[in-house]
N, C-alpha and C positions, 0 to 999 in steps of 0.2 A: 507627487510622490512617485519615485521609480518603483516599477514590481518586474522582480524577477522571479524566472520558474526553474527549479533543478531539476532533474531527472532521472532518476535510478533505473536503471532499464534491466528486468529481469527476464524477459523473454530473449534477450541478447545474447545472454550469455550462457554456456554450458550447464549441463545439469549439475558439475560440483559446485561452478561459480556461482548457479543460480540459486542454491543453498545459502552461498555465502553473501548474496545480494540479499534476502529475506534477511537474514541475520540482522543484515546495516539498515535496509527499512524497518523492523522492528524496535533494533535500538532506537533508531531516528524518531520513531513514532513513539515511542512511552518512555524514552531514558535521553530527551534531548541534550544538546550540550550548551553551556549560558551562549556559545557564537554563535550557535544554531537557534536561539530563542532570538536571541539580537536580530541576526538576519528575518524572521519573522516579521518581528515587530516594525523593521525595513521595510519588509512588503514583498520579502521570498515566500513562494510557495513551491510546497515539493510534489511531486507527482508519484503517486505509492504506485509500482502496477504491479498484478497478480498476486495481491494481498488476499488471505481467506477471509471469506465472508466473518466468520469469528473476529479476527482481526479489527476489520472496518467495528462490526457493533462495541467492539472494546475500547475503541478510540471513540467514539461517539457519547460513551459512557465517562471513562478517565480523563477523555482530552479534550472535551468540547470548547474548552473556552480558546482552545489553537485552531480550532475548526476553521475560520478564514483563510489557513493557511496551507491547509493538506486539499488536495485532489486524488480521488481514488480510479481506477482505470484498470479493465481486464480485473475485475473481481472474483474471484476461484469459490464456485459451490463446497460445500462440506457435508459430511453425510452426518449422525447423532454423537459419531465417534471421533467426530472434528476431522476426519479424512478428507482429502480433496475426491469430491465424485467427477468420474470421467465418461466419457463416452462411451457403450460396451463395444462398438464396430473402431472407433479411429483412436482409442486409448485420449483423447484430448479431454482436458480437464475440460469441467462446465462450470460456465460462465454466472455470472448473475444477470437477470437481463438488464441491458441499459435503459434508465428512465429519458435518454436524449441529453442531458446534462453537462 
């Protein structure tokens, strides 16, 4: 079986595109499309990065059974208020730590 990887890259791109990357990983992630199931089922996997921690446990709950096929990368902390928490000295969102994965 071929496996391919796609890649949405939201640290790439500007703060309004970077808006509008979150948008397309979010649909992608909870509202797939049947070509985007297809490709799955293929052996695509997508690469979610600087998705909020909320995100990831929402997909873990709703989407588990896609789970083979999502990779999550640069996970963005949230505070109680589902905010992204940042750094108080360099404004940089915090991370989740990486378990090496």
């Amino acid at each position: 079986m071929r496996i391919g990887i796609f890649l949405l890259c939201g640290s790439l791109a500007g703060a309004t595109l970077g808006a509008d990357v979150r948008q397309i990983e979010l649909r992608r992630l909870f509202e797939p499309t049947p070509s985007e199931l297809r490709a799955e089922r293929a052996g695509r996997i997508y690469i979610y990065e600087d998705m909020r921690d909320t995100d990831v446990e929402r997909a873990m709950k709703e989407q588990f059974h896609r789970v083979q096929s999502m990779m999550f990368i640069r996970i963005q902390r949230t505070d109680k208020q589902g905010e992204v928490m940042r750094d108080p000295e360099s404004g940089v969102p915090m991370m989740v730590s990486d378990d090496g994965c």
